[in-house]
N, C-alpha and C positions, 0 to 999 in steps of 0.2 A: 948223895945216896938217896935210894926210895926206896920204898916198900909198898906192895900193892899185893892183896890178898884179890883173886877170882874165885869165885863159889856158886853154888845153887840152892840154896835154900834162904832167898830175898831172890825177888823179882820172878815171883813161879805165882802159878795156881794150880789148882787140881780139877779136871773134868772129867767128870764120868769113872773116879778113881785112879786116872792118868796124872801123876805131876811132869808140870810141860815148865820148863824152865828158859831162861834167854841165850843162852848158851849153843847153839844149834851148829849141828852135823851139817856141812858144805853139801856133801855129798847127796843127802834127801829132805832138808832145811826143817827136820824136826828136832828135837832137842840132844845135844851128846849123853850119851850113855857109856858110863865113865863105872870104875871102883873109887874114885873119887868127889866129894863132898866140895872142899877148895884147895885151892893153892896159892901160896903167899909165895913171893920170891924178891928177894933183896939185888938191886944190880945198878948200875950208877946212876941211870936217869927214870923217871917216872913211864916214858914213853917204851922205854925196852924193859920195864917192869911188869907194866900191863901189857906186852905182847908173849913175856914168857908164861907170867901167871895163867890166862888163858890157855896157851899152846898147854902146857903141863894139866892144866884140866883136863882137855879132850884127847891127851896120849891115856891116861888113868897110869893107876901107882907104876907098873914094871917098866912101861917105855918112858914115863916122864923120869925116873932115877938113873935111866941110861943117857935122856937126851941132856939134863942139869951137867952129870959126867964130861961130857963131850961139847958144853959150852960155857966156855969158863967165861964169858960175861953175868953169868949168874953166880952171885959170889952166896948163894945159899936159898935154899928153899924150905918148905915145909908145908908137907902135902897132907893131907886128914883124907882119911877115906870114910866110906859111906856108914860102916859101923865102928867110928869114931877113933879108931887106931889111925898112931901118927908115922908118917917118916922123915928125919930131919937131915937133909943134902947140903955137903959144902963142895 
């Protein structure tokens, strides 16, 4: 078993009042913009811990508790959003 929390608030700076974080949108390689803070997800090995942890980041709260539903290699999550409300997925 592992556990691997993604998050954004380590590994950021702020410019010009922008927080630019490491986490970045494929789609225009600037940072994802999420209702989400991090995501922790429990699942059998390190490597498919840290690919959902992320993925569930950059869904943010409503598709990440549909996509956790619908793969049951994640035996539990817990997602924090931006203003500090939690939700906890089995």
């Amino acid at each position: 078993m592992s556990v691997v929390t993604s998050g954004i608030y380590e590994r950021r700076f702020v410019a010009n009042g922008t927080v630019y974080h490491h986490i970045l949108d494929p789609r225009n390689g600037y940072p994802m913009r999420t209702d989400l803070a991090s995501a922790t997800v429990i699942a059998r090995t390190s490597l498919d811990a840290e690919g959902y942890s992320t993925t569930l980041l950059a869904l943010g709260s409503t598709r990440a508790a549909a996509y956790v539903q619908s793969h049951p290699q994640i035996l539990a999550a817990l997602l924090i959003r931006d203003d500090g409300s939690s939700m906890s997925l089995h």
